[in-house]
N, C-alpha and C positions, 0 to 999 in steps of 0.2 A: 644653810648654804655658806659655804668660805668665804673670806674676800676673792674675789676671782674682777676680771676685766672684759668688758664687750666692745665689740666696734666691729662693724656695715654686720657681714654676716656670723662674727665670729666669738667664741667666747674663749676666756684662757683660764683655767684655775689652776693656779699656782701649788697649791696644796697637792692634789692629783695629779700634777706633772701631765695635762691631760689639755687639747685643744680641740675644740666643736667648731666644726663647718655646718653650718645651720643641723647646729643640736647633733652632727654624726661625730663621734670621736674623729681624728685623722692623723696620720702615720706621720711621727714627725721623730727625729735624731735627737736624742739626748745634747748634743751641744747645738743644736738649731734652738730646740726650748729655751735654751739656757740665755741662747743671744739672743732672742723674741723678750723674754724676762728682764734682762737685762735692758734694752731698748724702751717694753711699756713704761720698767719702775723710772725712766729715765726721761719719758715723752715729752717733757714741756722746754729741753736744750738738745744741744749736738752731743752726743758721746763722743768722744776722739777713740782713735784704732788700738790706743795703749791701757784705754781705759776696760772696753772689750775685751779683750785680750788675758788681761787679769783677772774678768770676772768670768769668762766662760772658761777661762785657760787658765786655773790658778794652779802658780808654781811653777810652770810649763814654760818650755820656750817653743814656741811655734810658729811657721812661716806664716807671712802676711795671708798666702793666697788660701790657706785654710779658713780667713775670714772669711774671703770673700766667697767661697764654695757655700760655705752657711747661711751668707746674705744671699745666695742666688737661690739656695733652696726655700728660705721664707719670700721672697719675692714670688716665685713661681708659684707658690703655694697662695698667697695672700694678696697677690695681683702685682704688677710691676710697680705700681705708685706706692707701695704703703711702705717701702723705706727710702727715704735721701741719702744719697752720699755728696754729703758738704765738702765741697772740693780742698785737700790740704788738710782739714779738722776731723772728718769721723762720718758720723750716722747719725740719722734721724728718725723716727718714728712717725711718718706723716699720716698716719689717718686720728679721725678724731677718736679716742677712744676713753671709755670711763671706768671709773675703779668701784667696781659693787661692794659693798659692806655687808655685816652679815645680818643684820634687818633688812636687806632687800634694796640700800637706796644707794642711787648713782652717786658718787663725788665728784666736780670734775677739779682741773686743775688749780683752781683758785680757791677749793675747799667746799663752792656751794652743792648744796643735795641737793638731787631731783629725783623722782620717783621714775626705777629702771623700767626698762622701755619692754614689753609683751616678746616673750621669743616669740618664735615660727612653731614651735616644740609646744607640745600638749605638757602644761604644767600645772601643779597642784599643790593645794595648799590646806594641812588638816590642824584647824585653827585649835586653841586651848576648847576641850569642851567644857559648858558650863556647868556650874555642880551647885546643883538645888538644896542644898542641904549643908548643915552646922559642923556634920561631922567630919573630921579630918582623917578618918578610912576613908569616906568616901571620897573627898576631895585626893587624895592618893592615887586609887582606883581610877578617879575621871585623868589622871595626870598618864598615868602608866598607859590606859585604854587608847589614849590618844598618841603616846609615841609608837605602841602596837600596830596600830592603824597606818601613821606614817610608813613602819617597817614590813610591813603586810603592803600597802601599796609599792611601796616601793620595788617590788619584783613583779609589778605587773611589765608585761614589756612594751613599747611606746611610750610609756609618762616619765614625766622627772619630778622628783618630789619636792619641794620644798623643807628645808629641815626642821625640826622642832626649834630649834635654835633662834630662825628667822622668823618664824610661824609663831611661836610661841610671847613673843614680843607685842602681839596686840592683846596678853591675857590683861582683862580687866579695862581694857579701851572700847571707845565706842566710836570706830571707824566704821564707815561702811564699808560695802563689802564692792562697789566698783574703787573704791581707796584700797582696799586690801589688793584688791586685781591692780592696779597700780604702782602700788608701792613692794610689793612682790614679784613682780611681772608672774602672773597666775592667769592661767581660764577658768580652773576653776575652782571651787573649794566647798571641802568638807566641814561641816558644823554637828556638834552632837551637844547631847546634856544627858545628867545621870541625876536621876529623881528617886529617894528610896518612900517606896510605896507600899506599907505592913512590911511584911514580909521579904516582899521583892523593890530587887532591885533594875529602875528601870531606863534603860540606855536609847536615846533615841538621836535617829542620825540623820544626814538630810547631804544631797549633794546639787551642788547650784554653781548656778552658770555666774561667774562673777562680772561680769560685766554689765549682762542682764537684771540679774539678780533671781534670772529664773529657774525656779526648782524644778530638776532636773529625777530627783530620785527621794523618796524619805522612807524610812521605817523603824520599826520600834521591836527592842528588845527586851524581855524580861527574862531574871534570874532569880534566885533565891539568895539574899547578900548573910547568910551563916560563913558563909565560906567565900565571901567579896575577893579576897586573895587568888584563890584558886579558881577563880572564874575568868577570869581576867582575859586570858588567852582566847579561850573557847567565845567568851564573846567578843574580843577583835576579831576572830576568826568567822564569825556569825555574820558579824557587821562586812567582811570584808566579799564572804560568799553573795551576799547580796550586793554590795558594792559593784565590784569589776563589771558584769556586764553592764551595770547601767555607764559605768566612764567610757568603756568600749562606743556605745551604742551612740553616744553623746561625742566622741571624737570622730566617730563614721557620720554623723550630723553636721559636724563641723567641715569636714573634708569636700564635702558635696556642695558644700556651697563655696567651693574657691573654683578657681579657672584650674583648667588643666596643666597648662604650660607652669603654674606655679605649684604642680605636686613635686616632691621631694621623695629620698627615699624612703623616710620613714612613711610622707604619707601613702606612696605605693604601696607600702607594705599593710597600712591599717584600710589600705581601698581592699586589697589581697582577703584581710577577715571581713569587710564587708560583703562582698559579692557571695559568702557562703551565708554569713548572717541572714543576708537578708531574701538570698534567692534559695539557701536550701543545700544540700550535697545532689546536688545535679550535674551534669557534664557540663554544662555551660558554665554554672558558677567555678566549679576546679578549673575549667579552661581558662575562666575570666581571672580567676586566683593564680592560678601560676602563673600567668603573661605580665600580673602587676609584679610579682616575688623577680619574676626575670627583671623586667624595667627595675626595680629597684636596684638588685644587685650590679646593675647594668651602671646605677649611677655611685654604688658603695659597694664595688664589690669586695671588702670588709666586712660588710655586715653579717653577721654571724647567723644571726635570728634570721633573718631574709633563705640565709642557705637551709638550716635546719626547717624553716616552716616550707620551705618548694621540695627537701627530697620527700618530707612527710606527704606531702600533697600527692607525689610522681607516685609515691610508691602505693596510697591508697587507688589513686585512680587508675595504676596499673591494675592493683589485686581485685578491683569490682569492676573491671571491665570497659573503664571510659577513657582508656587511650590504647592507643596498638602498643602490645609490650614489642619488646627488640633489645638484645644484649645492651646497644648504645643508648635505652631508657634507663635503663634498669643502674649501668657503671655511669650515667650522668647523675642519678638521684644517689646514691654509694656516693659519688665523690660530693657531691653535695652537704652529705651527711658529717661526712669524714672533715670534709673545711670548715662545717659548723664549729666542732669539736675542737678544733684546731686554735680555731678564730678564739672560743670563746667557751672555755671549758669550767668556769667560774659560776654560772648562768644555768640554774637550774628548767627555764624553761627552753634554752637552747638545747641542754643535751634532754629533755625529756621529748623534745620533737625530734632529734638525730637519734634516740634509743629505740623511739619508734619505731622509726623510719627503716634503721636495722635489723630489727624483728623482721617489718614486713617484708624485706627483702632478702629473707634467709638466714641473715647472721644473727640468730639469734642471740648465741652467747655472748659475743660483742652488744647485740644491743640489751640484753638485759643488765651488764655489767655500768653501760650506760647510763643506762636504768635507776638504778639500786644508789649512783655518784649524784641524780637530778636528785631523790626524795632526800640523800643526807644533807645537801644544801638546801632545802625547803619542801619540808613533810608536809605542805600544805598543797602542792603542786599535785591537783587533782588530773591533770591529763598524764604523769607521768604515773600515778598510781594504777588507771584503766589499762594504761598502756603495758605495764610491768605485767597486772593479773592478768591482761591475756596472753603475753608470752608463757606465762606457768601455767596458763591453760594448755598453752599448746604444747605443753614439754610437760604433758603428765602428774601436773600439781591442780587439776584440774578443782578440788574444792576450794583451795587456797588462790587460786586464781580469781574462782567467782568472789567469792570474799573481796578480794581486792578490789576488782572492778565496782562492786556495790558501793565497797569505801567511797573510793574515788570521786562517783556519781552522788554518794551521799553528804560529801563536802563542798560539792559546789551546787546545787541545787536550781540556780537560774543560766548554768552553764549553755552556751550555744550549740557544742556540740553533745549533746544528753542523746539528741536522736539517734544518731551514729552511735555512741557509745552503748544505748542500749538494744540499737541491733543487732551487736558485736558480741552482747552479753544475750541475746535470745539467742543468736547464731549456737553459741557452745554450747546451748542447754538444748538445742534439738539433738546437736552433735549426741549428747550424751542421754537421748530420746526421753530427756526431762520435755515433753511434749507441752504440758500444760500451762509450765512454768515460762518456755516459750513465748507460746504463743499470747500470754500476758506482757511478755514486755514486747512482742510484734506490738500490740493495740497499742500497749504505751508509747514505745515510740512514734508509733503513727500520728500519735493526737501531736507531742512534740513538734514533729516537723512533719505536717501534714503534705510538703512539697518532693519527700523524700522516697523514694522506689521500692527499694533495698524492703524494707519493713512491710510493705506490701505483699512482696516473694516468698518474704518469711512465715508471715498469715497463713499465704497460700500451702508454703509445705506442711506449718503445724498442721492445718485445718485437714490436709491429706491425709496426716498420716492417722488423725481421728476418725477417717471415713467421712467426712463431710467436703465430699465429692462438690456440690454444687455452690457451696459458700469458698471453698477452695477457689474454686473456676472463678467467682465473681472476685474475687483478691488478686487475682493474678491480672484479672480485667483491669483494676484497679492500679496495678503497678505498670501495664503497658500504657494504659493513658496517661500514666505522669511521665513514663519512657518512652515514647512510641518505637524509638531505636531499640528497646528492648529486646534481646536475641536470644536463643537458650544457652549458648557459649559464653552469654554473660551469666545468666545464672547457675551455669555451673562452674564460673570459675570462682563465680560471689559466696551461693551454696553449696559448692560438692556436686562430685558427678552423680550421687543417689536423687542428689534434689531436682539436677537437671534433666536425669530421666526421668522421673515422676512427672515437671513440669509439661515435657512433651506431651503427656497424652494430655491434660488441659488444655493446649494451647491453642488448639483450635477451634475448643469448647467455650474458651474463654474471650475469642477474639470478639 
């Protein structure tokens, strides 16, 4: 982490040119920064108007009242009290604010440290791993594994990482870990150690609630260390597919136990993955998940990730049937898509939910092109992998698509959405009356998200189209009791009109 500055809700790092309104970036004028900058480096006197002036103004001659535009836009922005104008002399900086270092600790103006104060913001910290051994390959390895790790978390989206830099500064300290959560300002943090064992090599990880100290997540990796070098990746990547959903799962933990009136938008938006996490791809939960994506955007409507995750959502629960489609759905989740893109086109998981999203809603070729921009910024990005192979499912690259999507599913493995994904992928394999293949990943997904319909329907068609009439009927039964709203116009707009007429004659076999 850079030197940057905090004070009430707000943080500034100077480096990034960048200002967080509890943890959300916010839209601020190159010379507003500049005079904000100018005022913290300055906060413990008055700046006079000539001093200002030279420093956001250099070279320039410029009217007084261009100041005062800049002062009225940080005021507005940071609340009316947080600058003085000292009557005759200048400006003042009036809130208390402190200057973070890059070990993580506060200064304030008299020079003394104190350990910075917890954001609001899910943050983390992936400590030096320990390295069990003499060798200095491996001590290499355990160094590399752990900045990986950092860079692998670091595009989850919701968390802010703590850097190597700052992180890195307790290697060979024996702080605790609510001192680590202090002097970091952290929730939570990652620990590993790499032990070589014969042959292998072996990495093990752990993720803990820092403040508690309680473990939260652990598991253990083995490799074969001939080739320690070239391994490297594949098991950050290892370490990282088991990671994410447990940090998910642990910030939706977190969230639940605050009052409402104090969710923000990022928490809206990690209530938004909850409600599917943990209720399922149901109507309720899509309902309950877009209403928080709106609330959020409602409070940042900036936020990029907030737009890309609500068109993905409008446009799945259009295509299976759990909202009324209507042109002004269909050009709301499109323009959704399109401001994601817009917002925030850097952001491999932003455009892999707006590439989506444009699949599902026709464009393909825009959304595959989308696509193909999310995996160059981060080929680890398993929902944009699913999502790409089934666009080339559906545009006649039909092996090359299932391929993908297996990818995909193959890289994240404790992924949330697996169920879904692999109904998507039985979907295209009845399409292509791979019947058997099917109706194995029907079952599988079933077991996955036992709360899920979809997979249920799909049971019932494979199991039809084997002739097993009566085990068909009893799956279909099965998918109206998780749906009772279940309709055949949903299943045929979820399975094809083939499917929805076959469904009909079950339907009242199976009721």
């Amino acid at each position: 982490m850079q030197n940057h500055y905090r004070f009430d809700r707000f943080e500034v790092r100077p480096a990034e040119r960048l200002l967080l309104v509890d943890g959300v970036p916010a839209t601020l004028g190159a010379r507003a920064f500049d005079l904000l900058l100018c005022l913290l480096a300055n906060r413990d006197r008055t700046v006079s108007k000539s001093e200002v002036l030279e420093t956001v103004w250099p070279g320039l001659v410029v009217e007084e009242n261009n100041l005062s535009v800049q002062v009225s836009a940080l005021r507005k922005l940071l609340g009316s009290k947080a600058i003085t104008t000292v009557s005759g002399r200048g400006y003042r900086f009036s809130i208390d604010a402190v200057h973070v270092d890059q070990a993580g600790r506060a200064a304030h103006s008299d020079g003394h440290q104190s350990p910075a104060a917890v954001p609001d913001k899910p943050m983390i910290a992936v400590l030096p791993f320990n390295v069990l051994s003499e060798d200095p390959r491996v001590s290499l390895l355990a160094k590399g594994l752990a900045e990986d790790v950092i860079a692998l978390l670091a595009r989850v989206p919701g968390f802010f990482l703590i850097s190597h830099a700052s992180s890195f500064a307790f290697r060979g300290q024996h702080a605790s870990l609510p001192d680590v959560a202090r002097q970091l300002g952290v929730r939570f943090v990652v620990e590993g150690s790499v032990r070589p064992t014969g042959d292998v090599l072996r990495v093990s990880t752990q993720l803990t609630e820092a403040a508690s100290g309680r473990v939260l997540w652990s598991g253990r990796f083995d490799r074969d260390h001939d080739h320690a070098g070239d391994l490297q990746e594949s098991i950050a990547r290892g370490i990282i597919s088991e990671l994410e959903p447990e940090l998910t799962r642990a910030e939706i933990a977190h969230i639940r136990r605050q009052r409402p009136e104090n969710l923000d938008a990022w928490s809206h938006y990690h209530q938004a993955v909850g409600a599917i996490a943990m209720q399922g791809w149901g109507a309720q939960a899509l309902a309950e998940a877009r209403s928080r994506l709106e609330q959020s955007l409602a409070l940042d409507p900036g936020f990029g990730l907030g737009h890309a995750h609500y068109a993905l959502l409008t446009a799945l629960a259009r295509n299976i049937g759990l909202v009324p489609d209507s042109p002004g759905l269909v050009n709301d989740a499109l323009g959704a898509a399109e401001r994601a893109i817009e917002l925030d086109d850097g952001s491999s998981e932003v455009l892999g939910y707006a590439g989506c999203a444009l699949c599902d809603l026709g464009q393909k070729d825009r959304g595959v092109e989308i696509l193909e921009q999310a995996l160059e910024i981060d080929p680890s990005n398993a929902q944009a992998h699913v999502a790409l192979g089934a666009a080339w499912a559906m545009t006649g690259k039909f092996e090359q698509g299932m391929a993908k999507m297996r990818f995909g599913m193959l890289i994240s493995p404790r992924d949330r959405r697996l169920g879904f994904w692999g109904w998507a992928l039985g979907l295209f394999l009845l399409k292509a009356d791979r019947v058997d293949e099917a109706l194995a990943e029907a079952n599988t997904s079933s077991r996955r998200d036992p709360r899920f319909h979809l997979p249920r329907v799909l049971q019932a068609a494979a199991l039809d189209r084997q002739g097993r009439l009566a085990d068909a009927g009893a799956a279909l039964a099965a998918a109206r009791r998780l749906r009772p709203q279940l309709t055949l116009h949903e299943v045929g707009l979820s399975h094809g009109r083939r499917v929805g007429e076959r469904m009909a004659a079950l339907w009242d076999a199976g009721a």
